[in-house]
C-alpha positions as CSV (number, residue, x, y, z in Angstrom):
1,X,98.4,94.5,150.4
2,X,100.9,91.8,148.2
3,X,99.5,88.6,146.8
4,X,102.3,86.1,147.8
5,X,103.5,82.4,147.1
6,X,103.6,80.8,150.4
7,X,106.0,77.5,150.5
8,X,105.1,75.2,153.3
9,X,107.1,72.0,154.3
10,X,104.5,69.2,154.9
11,X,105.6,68.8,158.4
12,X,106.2,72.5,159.6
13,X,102.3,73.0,157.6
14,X,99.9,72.4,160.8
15,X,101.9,74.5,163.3
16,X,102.4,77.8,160.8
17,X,98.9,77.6,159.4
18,X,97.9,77.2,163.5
19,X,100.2,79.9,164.0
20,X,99.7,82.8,161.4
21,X,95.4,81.7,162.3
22,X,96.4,83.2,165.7
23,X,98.2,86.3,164.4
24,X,95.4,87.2,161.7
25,X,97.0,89.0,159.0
26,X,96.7,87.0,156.1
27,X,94.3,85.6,154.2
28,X,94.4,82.5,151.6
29,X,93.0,81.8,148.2
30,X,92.0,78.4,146.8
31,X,94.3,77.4,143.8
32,X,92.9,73.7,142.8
33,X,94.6,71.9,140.5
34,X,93.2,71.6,136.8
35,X,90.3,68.7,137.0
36,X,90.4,68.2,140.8
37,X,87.2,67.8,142.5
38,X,87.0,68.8,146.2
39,X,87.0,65.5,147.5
40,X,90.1,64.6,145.6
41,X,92.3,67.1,147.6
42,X,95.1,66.2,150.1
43,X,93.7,66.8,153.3
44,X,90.0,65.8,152.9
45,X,90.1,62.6,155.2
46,X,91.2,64.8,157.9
47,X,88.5,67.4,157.1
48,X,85.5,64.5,157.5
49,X,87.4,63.5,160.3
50,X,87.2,66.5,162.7
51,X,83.6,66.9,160.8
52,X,82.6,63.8,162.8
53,X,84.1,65.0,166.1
54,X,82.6,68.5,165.2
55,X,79.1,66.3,165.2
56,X,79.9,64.4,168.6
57,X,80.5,67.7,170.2
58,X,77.1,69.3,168.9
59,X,75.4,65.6,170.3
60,X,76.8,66.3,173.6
61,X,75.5,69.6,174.1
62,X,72.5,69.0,172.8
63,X,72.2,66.4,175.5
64,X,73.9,68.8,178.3
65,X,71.4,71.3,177.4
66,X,68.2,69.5,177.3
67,X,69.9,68.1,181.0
68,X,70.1,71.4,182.5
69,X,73.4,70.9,182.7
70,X,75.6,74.5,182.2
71,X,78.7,74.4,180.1
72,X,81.1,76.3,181.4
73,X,83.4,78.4,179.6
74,X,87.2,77.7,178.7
75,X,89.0,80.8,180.6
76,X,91.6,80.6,178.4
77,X,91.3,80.2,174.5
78,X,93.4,77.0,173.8
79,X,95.7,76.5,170.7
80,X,94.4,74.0,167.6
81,X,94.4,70.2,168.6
82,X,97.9,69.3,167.8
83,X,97.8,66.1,165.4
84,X,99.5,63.7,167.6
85,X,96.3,64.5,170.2
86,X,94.4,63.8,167.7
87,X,93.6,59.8,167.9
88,X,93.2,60.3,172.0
89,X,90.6,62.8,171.3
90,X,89.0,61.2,168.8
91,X,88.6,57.9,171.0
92,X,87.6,59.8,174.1
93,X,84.8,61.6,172.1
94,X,83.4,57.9,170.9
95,X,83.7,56.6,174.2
96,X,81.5,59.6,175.6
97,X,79.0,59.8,172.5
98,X,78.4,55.5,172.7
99,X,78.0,56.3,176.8
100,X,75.6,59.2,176.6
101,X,73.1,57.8,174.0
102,X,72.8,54.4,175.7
103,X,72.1,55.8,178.7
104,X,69.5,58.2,177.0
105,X,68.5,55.3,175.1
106,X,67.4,53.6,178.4
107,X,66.4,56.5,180.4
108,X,64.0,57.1,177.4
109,X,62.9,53.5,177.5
110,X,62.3,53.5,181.1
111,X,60.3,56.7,180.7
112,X,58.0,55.4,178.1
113,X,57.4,52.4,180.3
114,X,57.0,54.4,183.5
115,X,54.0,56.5,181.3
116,X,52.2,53.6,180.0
117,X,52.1,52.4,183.6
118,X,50.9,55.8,184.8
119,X,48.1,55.8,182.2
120,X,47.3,52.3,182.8
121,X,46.7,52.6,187.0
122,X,44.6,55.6,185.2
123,X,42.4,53.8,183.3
124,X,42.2,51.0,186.1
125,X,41.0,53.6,188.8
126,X,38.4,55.5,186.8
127,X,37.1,53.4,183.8
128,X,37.0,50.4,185.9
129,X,34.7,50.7,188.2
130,X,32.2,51.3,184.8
131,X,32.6,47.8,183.9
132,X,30.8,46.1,187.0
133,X,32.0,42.8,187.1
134,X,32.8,40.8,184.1
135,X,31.8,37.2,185.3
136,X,28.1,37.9,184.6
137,X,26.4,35.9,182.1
138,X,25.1,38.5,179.3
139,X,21.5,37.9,178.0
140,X,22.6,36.3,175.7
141,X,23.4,33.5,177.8
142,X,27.4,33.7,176.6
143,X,30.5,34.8,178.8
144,X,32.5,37.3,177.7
145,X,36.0,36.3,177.4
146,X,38.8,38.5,176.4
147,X,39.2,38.4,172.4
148,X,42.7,40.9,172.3
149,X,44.9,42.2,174.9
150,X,42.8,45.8,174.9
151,X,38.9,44.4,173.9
152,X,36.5,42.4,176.1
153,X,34.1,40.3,173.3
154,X,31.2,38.5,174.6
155,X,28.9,37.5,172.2
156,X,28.8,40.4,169.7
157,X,30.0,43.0,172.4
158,X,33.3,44.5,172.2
159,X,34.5,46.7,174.8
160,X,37.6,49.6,174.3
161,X,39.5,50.9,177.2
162,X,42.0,53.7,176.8
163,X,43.5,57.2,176.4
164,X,43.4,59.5,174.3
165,X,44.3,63.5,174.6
166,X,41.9,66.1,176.4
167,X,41.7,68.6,173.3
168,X,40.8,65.8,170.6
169,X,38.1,64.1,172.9
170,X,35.1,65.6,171.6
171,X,35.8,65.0,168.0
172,X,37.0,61.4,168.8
173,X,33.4,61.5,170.7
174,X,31.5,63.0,167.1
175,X,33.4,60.0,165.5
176,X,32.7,57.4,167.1
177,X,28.8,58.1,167.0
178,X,28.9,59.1,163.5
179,X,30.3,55.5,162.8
180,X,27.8,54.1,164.7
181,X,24.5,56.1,163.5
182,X,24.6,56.7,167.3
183,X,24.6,52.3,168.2
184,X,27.4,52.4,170.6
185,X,27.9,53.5,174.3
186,X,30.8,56.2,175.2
187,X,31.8,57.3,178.3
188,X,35.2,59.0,179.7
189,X,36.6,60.1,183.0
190,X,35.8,62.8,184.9
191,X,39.3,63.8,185.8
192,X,42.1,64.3,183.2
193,X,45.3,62.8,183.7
194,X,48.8,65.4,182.8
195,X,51.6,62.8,181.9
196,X,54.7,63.9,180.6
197,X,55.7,62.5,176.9
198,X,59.7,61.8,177.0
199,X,59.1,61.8,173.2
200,X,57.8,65.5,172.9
201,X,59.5,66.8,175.4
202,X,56.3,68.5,177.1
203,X,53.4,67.4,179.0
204,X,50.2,66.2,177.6
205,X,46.8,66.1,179.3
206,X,44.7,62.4,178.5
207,X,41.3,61.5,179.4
208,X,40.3,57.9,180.1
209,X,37.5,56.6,177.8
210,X,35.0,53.7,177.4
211,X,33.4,52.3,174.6
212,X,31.4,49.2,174.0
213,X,29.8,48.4,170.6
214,X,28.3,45.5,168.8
215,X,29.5,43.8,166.2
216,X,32.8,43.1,164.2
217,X,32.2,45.0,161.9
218,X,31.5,48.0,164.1
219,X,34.3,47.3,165.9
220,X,36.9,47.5,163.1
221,X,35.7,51.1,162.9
222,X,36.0,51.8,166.1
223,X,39.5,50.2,166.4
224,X,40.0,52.7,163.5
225,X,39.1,55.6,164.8
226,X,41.2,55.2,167.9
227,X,44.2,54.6,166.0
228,X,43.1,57.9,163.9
229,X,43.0,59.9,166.9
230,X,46.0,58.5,168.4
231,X,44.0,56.5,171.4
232,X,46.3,54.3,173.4
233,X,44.6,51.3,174.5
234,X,45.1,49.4,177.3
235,X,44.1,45.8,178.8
236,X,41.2,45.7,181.4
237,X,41.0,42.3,182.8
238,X,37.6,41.1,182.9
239,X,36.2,40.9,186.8
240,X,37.2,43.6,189.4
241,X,39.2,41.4,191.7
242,X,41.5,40.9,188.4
243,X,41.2,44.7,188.4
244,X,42.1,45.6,191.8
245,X,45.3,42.7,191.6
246,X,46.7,44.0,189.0
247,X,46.1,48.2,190.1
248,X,47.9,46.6,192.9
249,X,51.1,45.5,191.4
250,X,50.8,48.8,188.6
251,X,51.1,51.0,191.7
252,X,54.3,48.7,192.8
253,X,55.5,48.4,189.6
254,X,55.2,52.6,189.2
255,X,56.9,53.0,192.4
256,X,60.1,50.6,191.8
257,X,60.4,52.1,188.0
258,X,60.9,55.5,189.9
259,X,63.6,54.7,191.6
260,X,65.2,53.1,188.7
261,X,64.7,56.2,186.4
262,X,66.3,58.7,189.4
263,X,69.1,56.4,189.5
264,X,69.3,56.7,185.6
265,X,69.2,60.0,185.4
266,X,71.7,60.7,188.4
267,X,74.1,58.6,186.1
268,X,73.6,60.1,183.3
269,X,74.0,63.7,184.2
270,X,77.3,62.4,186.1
271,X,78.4,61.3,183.3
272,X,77.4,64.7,181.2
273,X,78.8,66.9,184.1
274,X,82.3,64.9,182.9
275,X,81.8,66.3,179.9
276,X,80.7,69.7,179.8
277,X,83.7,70.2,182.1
278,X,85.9,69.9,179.0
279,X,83.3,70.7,175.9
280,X,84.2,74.3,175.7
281,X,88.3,73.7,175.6
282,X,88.1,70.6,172.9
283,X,85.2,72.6,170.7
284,X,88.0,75.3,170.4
285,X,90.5,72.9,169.3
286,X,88.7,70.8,167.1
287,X,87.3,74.0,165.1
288,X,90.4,75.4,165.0
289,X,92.1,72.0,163.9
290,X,89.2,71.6,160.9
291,X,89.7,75.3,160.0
292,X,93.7,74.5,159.7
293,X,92.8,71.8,157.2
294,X,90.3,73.8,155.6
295,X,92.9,76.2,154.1
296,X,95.7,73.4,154.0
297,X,92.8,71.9,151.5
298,X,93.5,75.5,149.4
299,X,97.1,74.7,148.8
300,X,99.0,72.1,146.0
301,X,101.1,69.6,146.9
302,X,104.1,69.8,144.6
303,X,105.6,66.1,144.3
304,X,108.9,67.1,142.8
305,X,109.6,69.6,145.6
306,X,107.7,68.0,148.3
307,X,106.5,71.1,149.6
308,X,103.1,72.8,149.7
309,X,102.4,75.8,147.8
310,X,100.0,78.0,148.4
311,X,98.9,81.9,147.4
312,X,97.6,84.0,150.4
313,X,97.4,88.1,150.2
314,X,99.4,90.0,152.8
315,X,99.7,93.4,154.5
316,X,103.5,95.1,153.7
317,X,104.3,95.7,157.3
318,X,103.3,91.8,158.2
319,X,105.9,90.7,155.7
320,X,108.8,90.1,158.2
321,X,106.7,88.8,160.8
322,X,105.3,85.6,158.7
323,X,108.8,85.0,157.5
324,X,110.0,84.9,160.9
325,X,107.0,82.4,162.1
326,X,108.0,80.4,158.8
327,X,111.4,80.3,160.1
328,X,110.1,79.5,163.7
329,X,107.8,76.7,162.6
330,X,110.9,75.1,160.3
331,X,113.2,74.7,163.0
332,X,110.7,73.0,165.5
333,X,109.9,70.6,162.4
334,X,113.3,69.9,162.4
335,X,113.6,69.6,158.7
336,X,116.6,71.2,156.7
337,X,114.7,72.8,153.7
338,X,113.0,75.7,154.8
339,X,109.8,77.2,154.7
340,X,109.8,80.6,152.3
341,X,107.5,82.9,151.0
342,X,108.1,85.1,147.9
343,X,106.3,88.0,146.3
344,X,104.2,87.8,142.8
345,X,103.4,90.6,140.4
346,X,99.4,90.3,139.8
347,X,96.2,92.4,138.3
348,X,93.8,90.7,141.1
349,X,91.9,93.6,142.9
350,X,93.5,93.2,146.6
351,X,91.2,93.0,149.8
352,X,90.3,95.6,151.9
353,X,92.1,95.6,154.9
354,X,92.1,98.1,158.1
355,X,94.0,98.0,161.2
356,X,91.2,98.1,164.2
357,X,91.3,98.1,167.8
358,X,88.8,97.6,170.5
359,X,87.5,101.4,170.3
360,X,87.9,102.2,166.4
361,X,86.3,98.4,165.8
362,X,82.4,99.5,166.6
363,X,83.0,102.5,165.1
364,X,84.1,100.5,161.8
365,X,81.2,98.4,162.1
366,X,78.8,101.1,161.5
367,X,80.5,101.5,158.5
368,X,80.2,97.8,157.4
369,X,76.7,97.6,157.9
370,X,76.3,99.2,154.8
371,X,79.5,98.2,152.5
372,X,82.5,98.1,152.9
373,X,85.2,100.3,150.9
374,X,87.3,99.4,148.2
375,X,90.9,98.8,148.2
376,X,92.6,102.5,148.9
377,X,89.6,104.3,149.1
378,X,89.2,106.3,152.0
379,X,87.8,105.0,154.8
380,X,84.8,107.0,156.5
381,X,84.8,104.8,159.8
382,X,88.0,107.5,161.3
383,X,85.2,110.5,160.9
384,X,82.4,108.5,162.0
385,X,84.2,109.0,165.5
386,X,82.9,112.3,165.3
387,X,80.0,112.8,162.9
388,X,78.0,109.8,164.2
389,X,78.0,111.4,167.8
390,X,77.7,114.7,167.0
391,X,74.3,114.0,165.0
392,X,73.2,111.5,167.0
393,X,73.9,114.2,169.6
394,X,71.8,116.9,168.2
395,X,68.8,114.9,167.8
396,X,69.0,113.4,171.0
397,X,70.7,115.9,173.4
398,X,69.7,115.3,177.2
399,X,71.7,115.9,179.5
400,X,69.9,113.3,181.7
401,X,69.9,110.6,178.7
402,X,73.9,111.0,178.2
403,X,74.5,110.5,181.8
404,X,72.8,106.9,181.4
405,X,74.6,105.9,178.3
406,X,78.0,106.8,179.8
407,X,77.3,105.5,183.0
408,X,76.4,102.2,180.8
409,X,79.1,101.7,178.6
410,X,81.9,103.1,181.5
411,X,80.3,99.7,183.3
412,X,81.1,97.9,180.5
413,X,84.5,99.2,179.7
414,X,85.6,98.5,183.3
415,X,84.9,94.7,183.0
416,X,85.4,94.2,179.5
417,X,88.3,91.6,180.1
418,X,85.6,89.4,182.2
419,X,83.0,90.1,179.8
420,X,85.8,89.0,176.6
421,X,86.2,85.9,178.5
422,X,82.8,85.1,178.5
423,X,82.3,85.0,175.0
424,X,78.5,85.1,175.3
425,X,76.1,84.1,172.5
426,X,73.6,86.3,173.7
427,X,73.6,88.4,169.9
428,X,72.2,91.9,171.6
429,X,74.5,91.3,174.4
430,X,77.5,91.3,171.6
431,X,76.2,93.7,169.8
432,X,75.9,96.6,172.3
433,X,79.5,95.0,173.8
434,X,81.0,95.8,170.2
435,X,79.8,98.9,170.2
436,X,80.7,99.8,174.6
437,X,83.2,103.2,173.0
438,X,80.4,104.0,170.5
439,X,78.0,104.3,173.3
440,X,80.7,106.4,175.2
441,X,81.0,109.0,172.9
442,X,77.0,109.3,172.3
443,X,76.9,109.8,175.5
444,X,79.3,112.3,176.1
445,X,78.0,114.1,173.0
446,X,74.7,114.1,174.0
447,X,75.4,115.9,177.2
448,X,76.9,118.3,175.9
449,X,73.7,119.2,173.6
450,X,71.7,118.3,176.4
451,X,73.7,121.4,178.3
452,X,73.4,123.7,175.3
453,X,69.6,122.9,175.5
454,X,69.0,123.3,178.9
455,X,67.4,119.6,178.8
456,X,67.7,117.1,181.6
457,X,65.3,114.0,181.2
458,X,63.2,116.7,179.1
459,X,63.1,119.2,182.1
460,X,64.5,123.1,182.2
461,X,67.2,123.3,185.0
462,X,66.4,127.1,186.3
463,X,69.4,128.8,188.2
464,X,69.3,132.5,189.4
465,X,70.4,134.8,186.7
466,X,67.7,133.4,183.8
467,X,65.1,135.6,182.4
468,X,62.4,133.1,183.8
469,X,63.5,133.5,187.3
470,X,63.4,137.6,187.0
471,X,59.8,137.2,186.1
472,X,58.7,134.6,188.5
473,X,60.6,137.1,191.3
474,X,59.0,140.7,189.6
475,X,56.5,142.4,191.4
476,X,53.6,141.9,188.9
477,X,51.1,139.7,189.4
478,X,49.8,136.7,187.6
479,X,47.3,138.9,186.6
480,X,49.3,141.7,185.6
481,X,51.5,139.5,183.1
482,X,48.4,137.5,181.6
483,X,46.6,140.9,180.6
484,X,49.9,142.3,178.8
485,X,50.0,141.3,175.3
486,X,53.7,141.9,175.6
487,X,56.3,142.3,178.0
488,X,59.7,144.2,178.5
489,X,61.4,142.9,181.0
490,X,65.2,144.6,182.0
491,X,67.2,141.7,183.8
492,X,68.9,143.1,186.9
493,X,71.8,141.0,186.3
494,X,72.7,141.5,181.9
495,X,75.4,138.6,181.7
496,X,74.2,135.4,179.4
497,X,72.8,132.3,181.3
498,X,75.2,130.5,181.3
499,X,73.3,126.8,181.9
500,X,72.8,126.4,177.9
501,X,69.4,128.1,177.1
502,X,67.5,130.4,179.1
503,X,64.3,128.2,180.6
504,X,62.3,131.1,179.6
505,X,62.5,129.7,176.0
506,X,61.0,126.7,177.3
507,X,58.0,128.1,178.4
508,X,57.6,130.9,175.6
509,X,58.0,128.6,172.5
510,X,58.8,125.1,173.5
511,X,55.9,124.3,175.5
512,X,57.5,122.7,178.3
């Protein structure tokens, strides 16, 4: 590895840095400037501004997701948004984000209303046929009018009418008489009611209730307690013919705000499908756009030069291949003062840095998992290849067994182009894909310690010539052989078995 000074032109900078991101084999270090904060540095605004896009694009799936709407994935891994796509991106992105949340905004509205309406014809078909008819003169010779929009009050009665949730009913119950020393009648439904709450996102079951007291004071508490326990009231006009008028435009008013909410949410996942269709391609580029500012942030902008100078570390045989994207990236710029990079002399400990493909990377992993090596220090991820299967092997050598794990990861070395494509976030599903040539070799390994053992799915595989088949074909008895305290046998055939173990082991000392 070689610690270099990289010297970018400010208009060739995007493309390289998109570029030598794509060839990944080199890595940057932050050089700020003596007393500069981070949000003094040269490419911040654009940093906050693909932050905000990044945020838009979270919002949308968020929304797609909770829609049941599937994002499909890009089948081709775009390059970083190129800055001049920027602004049309950008626009596009608020034009979806304002579109999406007022719809939700109103689809979320028209829920809420379509609930209160549901709870309401509720309350109207079971808790109104409690009240009789409101019309009658109370003995105390006074009418009762209606005192609030959810109350009844005639004379010194007050009357509650409402909801509340089937689990907290019995303590809302114990309150209410424990308020009232017992004073005060309570009665609820006798079916529940299962609404689904836009706002939590899960269905709640409600009970309708009834409670009539006396007094103001009384009825504060009460009032109280229902707001305590999260009680949605609702009016009750005061005869039934009011009653059974206005159940009759509820059950209108329920059915026209059901067509309004399909046609809201056909609209709204119309507009979603619109975007999901693109998510996965402009979440690549805009990460890989903030990430190219995110190291551009790492470099100093020299004024006298005009140029951008940066540090980065470097493998020896990648030398020639930057310079020649340096050289690339200049001439598309079109700018006469080239882009160079030059070699520095320093004591800094260099990064650790090995070349991996697809079947040494799992293998490599392993090795990660519990440190990684220091610069030129021997890397024990090459005999891993071997000693990881060969003792995983020996403690787990099955014939049987290492059929299954090669038949499993041959599956998933046939399709691993498909699968790549994928990119799946499932993190078991990556994890065993990582590790498709490590599962290979245990497998391969294992069976052949499972032949050596004689041990298929923990069973002895007896072929002529064993020891066991010479006694189950002998002339004794099973008598005979139980009342021998030992036993010479002389094989007719002498040669080895040559299936891995004789089974006769098995059933002498392995108890099998």
């Amino acid at each position: 590895m070689t610690q270099c000074d990289l010297f970018l032109q400010p208009e060739a900078a995007f493309q390289t840095l998109s570029d030598l991101g794509e060839m990944e084999c080199i890595q940057f270090l932050d050089q700020p400037k003596e007393d500069s904060q981070t949000f003094q540095r040269n490419y911040m605004a654009e940093v906050r501004r693909f932050d905000a896009m990044e945020r838009q694009l979270r919002y949308l799936e968020m929304e797609a997701t909770n829609a049941n709407i599937k994002i499909p994935k890009a089948k081709d891994e775009p390059n970083a948004l190129n800055p001049k796509e920027t602004l049309d991106l950008e626009n596009l992105l608020d034009e979806w984000e304002e579109d999406v949340d007022e719809m939700s905004t109103n689809e979320a509205s028209l829920l809420q209303n379509y609930v209160d309406l549901v709870e309401l014809e509720y309350v109207l078909g079971t808790i109104g046929p409690l009240l009789g008819d409101g019309e009658e003169e109370s003995k105390l010779g006074k009418q009762i009018t209606t005192a609030a929009p959810y109350l009844l009050q005639g004379g010194h009665l007050f009357i509650f009418t409402g909801v509340v949730r089937r689990s907290r009913s019995f303590p809302f119950e114990m309150m209410l008489w424990r308020i009232s020393r017992g004073n005060i009648y309570y009665r609820q439904a006798n079916e529940d009611k299962v609404v689904f709450y836009p706002t939590l996102g899960q269905e709640v079951r409600r009970v309708a209730f009834l409670v009539i007291c006396q007094g103001e004071e009384l009825s504060t508490r009460a009032e109280k307690v229902c707001n305590g326990f999260r009680a949605k009231l609702y009016p009750i006009p005061k005869n039934s013919a009011e009653r059974e008028e206005l159940l009759y435009k509820v059950g209108i008013a329920i059915n026209d705000l059901e067509q309004v909410v399909k046609k809201t949410k056909y609209h709204r996942c119309k507009a979603l499908r619109v975007v999901a269709k693109d998510w996965s391609r402009f979440s690549i580029k805009v990460k890989k756009a903030a990430a190219i500012y995110h190291n551009l942030n790492r470099f100093n902008f020299d004024v006298t030069k005009n140029c951008l100078i940066g540090r980065c570390w470097v493998a020896e045989k990648d030398l020639n291949k930057i310079q020649t994207c340096l050289d690339k990236n200049t001439k598309q710029a079109g700018t006469n003062i080239p882009s160079f990079m030059t070699k520095r002399e320093t004591t800094d400990m260099p990064p650790t840095y090995f070349r991996l493909n697809k079947f040494t990377a799992g293998f490599q992993n392993l090795i990660n998992a519990y440190g990684a090596a220091t610069y030129k220090e021997l890397n024990p991820g090459i005999y891993t290849i071997i000693t990881f299967p060969f003792l995983f092997a020996l403690m787990f050598g099955d014939l049987g067994h290492g059929i299954l794990l090669v038949a499993f990861s041959s599956w998933m070395i046939h399709g691993e182009k498909d699968f790549i494509k994928q990119k799946s976030t499932n993190e078991i599903w990556n994890i065993m894909f990582g590790g498709r040539y490590v599962i290979l070799l245990l497998g391969l390994f294992s069976m052949y310690t499972g032949f050596l053992y004689n041990d298929l799915f923990g069973r002895v595989m007896n072929f002529p010539g064993s020891w066991l088949s010479f006694v189950m074909t002998s002339k004794m008895s099973d008598d005979e052989v139980a009342g021998k305290e030992t036993l010479e046998l002389n094989p007719k055939n002498s040669r080895p078995y040559i299936w891995g173990n004789d089974p006769v082991w098995a059933v002498i000392f392995l108890n099998m």
